[in-house]
Every structure is written in C-alpha cells, then in structure tokens.
MMTF fields as JSON, N, C-alpha, C and O atoms, coordinates in Angstrom:
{
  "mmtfVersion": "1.0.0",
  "mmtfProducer": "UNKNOWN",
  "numBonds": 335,
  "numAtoms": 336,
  "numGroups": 84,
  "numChains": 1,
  "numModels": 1,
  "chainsPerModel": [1],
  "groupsPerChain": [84],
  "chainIdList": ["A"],
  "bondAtomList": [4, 2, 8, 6, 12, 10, 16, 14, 20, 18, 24, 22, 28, 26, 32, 30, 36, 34, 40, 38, 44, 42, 48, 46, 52, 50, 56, 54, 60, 58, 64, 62, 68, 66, 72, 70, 76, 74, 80, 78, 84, 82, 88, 86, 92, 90, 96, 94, 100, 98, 104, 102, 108, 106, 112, 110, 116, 114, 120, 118, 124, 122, 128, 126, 132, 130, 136, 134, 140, 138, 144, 142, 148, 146, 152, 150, 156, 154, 160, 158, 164, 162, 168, 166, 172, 170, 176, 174, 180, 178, 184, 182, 188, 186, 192, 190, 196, 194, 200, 198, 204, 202, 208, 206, 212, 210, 216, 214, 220, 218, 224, 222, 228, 226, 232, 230, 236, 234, 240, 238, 244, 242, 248, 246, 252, 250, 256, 254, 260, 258, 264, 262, 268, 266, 272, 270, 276, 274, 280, 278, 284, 282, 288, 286, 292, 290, 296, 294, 300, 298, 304, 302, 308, 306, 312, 310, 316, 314, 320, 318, 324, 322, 328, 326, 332, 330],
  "bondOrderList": [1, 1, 1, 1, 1, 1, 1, 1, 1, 1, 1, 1, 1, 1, 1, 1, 1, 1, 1, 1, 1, 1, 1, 1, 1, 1, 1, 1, 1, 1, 1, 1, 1, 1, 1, 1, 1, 1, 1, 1, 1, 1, 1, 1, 1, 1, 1, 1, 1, 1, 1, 1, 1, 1, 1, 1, 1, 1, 1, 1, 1, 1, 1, 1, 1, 1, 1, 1, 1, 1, 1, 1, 1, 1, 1, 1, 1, 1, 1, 1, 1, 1, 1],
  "groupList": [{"groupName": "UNK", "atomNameList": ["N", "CA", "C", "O"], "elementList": ["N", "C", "C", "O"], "formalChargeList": [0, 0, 0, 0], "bondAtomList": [1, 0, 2, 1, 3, 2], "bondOrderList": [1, 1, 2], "singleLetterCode": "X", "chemCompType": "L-PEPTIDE LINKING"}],
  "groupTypeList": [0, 0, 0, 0, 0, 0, 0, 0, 0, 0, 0, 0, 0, 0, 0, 0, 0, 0, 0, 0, 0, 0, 0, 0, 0, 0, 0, 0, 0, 0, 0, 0, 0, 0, 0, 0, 0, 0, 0, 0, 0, 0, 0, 0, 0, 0, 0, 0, 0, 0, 0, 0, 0, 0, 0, 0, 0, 0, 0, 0, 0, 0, 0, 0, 0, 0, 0, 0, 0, 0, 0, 0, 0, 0, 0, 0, 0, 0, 0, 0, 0, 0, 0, 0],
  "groupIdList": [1, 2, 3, 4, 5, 6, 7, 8, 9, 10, 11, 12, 13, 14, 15, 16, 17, 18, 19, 20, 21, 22, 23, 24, 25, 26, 27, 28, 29, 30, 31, 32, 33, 34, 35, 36, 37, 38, 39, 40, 41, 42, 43, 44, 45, 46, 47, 48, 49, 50, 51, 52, 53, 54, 55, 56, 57, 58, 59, 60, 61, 62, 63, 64, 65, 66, 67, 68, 69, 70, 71, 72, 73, 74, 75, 76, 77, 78, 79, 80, 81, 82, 83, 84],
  "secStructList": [7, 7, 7, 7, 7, 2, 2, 2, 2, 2, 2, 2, 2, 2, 2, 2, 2, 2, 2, 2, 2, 2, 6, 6, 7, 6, 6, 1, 2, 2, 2, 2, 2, 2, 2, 2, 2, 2, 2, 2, 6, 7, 1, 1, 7, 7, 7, 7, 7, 7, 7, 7, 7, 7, 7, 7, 7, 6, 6, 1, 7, 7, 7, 7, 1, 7, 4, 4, 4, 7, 7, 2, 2, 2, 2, 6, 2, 2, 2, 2, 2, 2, 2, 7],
  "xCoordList": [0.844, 0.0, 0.89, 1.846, 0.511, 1.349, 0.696, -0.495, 1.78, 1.189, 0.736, 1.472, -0.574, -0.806, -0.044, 0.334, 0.007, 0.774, -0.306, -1.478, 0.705, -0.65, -1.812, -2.954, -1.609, -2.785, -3.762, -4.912, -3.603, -4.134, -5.38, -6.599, -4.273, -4.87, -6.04, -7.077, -5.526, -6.494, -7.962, -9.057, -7.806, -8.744, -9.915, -11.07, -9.327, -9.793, -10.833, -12.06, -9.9, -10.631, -11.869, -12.912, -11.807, -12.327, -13.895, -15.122, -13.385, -14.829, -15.587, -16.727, -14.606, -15.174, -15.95, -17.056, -15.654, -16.215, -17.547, -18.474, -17.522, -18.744, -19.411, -20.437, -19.516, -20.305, -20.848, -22.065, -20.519, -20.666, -21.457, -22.432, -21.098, -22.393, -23.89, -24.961, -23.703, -24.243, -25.377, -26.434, -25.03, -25.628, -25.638, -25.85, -25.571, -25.863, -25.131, -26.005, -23.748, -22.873, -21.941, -20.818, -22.303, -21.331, -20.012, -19.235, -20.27, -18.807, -17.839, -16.738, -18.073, -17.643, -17.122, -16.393, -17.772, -17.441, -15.611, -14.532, -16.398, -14.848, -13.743, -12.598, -14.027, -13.241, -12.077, -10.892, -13.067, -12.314, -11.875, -10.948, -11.973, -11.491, -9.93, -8.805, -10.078, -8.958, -7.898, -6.799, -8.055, -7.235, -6.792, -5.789, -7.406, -7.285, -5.888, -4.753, -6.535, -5.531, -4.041, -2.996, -4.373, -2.98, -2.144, -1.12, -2.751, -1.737, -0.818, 0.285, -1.69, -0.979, 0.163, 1.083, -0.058, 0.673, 0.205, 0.931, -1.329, -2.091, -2.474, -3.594, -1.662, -2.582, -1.445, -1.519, -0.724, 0.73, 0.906, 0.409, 1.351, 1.533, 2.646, 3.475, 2.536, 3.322, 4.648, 4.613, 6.305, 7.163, 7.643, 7.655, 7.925, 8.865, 10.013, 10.353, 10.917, 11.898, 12.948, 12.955, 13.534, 15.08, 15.214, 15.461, 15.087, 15.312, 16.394, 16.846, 17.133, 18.377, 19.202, 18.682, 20.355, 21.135, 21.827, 22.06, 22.298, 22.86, 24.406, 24.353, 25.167, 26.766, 27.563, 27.854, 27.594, 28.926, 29.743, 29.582, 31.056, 31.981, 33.235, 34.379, 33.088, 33.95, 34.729, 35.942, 33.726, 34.426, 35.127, 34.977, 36.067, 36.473, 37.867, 37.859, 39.075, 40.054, 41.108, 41.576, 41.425, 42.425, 43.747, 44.723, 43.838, 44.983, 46.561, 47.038, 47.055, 48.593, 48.919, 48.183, 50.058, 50.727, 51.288, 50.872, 52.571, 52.768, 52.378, 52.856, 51.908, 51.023, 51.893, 51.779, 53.275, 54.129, 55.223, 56.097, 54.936, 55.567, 55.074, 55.627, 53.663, 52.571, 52.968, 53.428, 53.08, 52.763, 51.724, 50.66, 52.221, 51.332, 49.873, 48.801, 49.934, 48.815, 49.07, 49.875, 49.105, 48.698, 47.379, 46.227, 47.997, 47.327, 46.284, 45.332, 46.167, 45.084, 44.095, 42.93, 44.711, 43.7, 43.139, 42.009, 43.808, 43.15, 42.56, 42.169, 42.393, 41.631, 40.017, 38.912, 40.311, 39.381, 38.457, 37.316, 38.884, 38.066, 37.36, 36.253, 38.006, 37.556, 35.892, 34.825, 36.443, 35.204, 34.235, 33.113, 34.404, 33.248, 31.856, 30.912],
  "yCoordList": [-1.178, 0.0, 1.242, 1.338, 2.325, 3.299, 4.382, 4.405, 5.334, 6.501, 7.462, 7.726, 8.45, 9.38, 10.658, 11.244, 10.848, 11.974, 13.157, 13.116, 14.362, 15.507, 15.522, 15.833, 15.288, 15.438, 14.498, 14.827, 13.182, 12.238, 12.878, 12.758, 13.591, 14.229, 15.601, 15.871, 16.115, 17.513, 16.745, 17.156, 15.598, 15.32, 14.94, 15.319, 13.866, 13.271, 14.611, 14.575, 15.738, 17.029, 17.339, 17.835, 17.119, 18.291, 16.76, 16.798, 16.217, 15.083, 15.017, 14.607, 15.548, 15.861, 16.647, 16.192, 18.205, 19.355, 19.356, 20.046, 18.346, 17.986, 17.547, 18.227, 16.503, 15.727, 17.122, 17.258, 17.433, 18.582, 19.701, 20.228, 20.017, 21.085, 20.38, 20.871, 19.305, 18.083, 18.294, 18.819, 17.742, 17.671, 19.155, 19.097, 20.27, 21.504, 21.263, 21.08, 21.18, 21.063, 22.128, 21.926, 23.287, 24.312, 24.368, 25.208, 23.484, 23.192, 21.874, 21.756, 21.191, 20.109, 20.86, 20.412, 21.899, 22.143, 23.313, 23.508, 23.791, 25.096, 24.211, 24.459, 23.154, 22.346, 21.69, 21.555, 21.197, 20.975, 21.619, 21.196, 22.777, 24.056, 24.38, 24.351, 24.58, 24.62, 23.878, 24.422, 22.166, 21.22, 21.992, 22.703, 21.899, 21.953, 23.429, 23.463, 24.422, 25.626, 25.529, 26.112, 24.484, 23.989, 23.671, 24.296, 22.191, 21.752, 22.009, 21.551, 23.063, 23.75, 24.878, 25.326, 25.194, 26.256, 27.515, 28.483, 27.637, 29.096, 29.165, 29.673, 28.595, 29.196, 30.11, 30.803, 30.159, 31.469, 32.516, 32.578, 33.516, 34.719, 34.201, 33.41, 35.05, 35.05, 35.677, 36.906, 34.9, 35.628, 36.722, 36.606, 37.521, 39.119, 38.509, 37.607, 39.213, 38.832, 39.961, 41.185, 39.211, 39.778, 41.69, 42.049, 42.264, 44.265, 43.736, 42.692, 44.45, 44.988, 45.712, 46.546, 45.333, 46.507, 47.148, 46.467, 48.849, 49.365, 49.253, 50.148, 48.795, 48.945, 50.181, 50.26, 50.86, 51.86, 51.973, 52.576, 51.509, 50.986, 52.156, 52.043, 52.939, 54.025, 54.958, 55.168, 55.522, 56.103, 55.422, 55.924, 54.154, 53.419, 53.788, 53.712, 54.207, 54.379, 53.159, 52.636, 52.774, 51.815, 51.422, 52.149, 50.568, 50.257, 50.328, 49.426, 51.214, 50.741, 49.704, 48.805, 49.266, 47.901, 47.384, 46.344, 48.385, 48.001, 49.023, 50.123, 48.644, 49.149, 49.886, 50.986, 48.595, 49.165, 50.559, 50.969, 50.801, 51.81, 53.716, 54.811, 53.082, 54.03, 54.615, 53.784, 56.05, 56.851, 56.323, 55.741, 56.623, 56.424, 57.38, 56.782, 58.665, 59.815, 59.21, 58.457, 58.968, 57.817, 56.511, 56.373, 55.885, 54.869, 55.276, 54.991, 56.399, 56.783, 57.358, 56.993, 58.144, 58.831, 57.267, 56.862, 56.68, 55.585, 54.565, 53.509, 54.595, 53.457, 54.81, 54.623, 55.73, 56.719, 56.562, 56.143, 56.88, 57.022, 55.468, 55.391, 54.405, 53.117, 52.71, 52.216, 53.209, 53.148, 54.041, 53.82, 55.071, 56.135, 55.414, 56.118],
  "zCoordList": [0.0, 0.0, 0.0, 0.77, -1.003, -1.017, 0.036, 0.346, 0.556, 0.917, 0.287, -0.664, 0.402, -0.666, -0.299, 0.715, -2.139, -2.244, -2.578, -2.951, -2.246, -2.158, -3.279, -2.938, -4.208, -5.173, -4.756, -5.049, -4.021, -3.312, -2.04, -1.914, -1.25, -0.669, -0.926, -0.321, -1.798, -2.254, -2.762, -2.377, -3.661, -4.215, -3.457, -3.649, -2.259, -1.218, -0.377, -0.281, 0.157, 0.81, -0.467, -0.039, -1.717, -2.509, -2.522, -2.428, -2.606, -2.118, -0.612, -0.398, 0.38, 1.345, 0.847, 0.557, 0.543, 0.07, -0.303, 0.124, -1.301, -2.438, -1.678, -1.691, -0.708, -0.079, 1.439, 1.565, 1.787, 2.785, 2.007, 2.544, 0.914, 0.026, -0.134, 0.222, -0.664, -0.563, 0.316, -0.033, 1.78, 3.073, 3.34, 4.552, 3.11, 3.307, 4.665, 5.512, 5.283, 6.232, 6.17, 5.707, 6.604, 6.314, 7.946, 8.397, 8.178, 9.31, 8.666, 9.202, 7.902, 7.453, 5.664, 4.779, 5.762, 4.02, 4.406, 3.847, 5.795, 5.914, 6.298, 5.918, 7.056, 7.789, 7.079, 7.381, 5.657, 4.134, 3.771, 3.081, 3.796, 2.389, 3.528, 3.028, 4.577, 5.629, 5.501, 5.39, 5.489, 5.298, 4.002, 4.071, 2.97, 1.366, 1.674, 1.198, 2.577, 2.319, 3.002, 2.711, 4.114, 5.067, 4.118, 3.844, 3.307, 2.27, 1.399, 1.102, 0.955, -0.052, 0.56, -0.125, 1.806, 2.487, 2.425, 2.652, 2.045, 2.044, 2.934, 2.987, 4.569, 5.629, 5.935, 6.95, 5.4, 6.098, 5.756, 4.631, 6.035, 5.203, 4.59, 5.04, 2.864, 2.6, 2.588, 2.543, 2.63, 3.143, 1.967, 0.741, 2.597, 1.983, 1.985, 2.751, 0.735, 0.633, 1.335, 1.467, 1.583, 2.415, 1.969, 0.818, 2.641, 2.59, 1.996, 2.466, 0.655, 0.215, 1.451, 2.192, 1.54, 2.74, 1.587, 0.589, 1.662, 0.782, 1.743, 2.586, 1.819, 2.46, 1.132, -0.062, 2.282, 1.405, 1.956, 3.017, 1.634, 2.793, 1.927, 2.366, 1.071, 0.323, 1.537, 1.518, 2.684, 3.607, 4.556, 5.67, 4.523, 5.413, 4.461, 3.232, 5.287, 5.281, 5.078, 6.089, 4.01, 3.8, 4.52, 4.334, 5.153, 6.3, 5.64, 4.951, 5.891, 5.729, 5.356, 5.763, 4.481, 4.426, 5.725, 6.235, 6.437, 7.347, 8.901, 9.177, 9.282, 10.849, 11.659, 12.2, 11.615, 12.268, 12.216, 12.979, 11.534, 10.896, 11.388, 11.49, 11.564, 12.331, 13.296, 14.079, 13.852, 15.013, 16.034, 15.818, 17.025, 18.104, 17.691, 17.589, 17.502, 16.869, 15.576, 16.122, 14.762, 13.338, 13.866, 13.456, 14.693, 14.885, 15.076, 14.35, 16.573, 17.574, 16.016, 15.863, 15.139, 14.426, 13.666, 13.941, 12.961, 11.904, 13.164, 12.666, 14.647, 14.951, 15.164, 14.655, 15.812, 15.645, 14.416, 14.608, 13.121, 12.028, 11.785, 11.252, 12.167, 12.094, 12.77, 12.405, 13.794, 15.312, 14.964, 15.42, 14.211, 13.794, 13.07, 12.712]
}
C-alpha cells in the first residue's frame, strides 16, 4: 500500500467538500477548504523577501601595508576614524 501523495490528498478534501455542500454542512465544508488551504501552504503569510542593505563601505580608510611603521597619533587617528 502506497502513501498518498498531495494530489491524493487535495482530491480526497475536494470530495469531502462535495459531499458537505451536498448535506448543506457548512462546518464540514470550511473544515475541508482549511485542510485543502494547510496543504498547499495558504494558511501562512506570505514571506517578503530579504530588505536589500545598501553597504557603502567608500568612507572606510584603507589600512597601511605596514602598521608598524605608524605613530602612536597615526594609529590613535586611523583606529578613531575606524570606530566612527
């Protein structure tokens, strides 16, 4: 015996459905249309996609080759502008 796959399932709810209009069963007809919207994943909002971040990273001051070479007031200013 196989397991059903969703179309298995939708069809199955959409005969509930029929049979619940049917019997004029309007708790058995939403009850269906519910399952039917779970399945598919229309009970969620749908997600937004990710905000764009704009990074402008142009005002970041390019590090020396060598560091060491740096002033004590060199350093203090380029860790300053860093931290800004």
């Amino acid at each position: 015996m196989r397991l059903p796959d969703l179309s298995d399932l939708i069809a199955d709810l959409q005969l509930a459905k029929d049979i619940a209009i049917r019997n004029e069963n309007a708790n058995s007809l939403v009850t269906a249309t519910l399952a039917q919207a779970k399945l598919l994943g229309l009970d969620k909002p749908a997600k937004e996609p990710a905000q764009q971040i704009d990074v402008n990273v142009s005002y970041v001051t390019p590090l020396p080759d060598n560091l060491a070479e740096l002033s004590a007031t060199e350093l203090a200013k380029l860790y300053f502008e860093v931290m800004q």
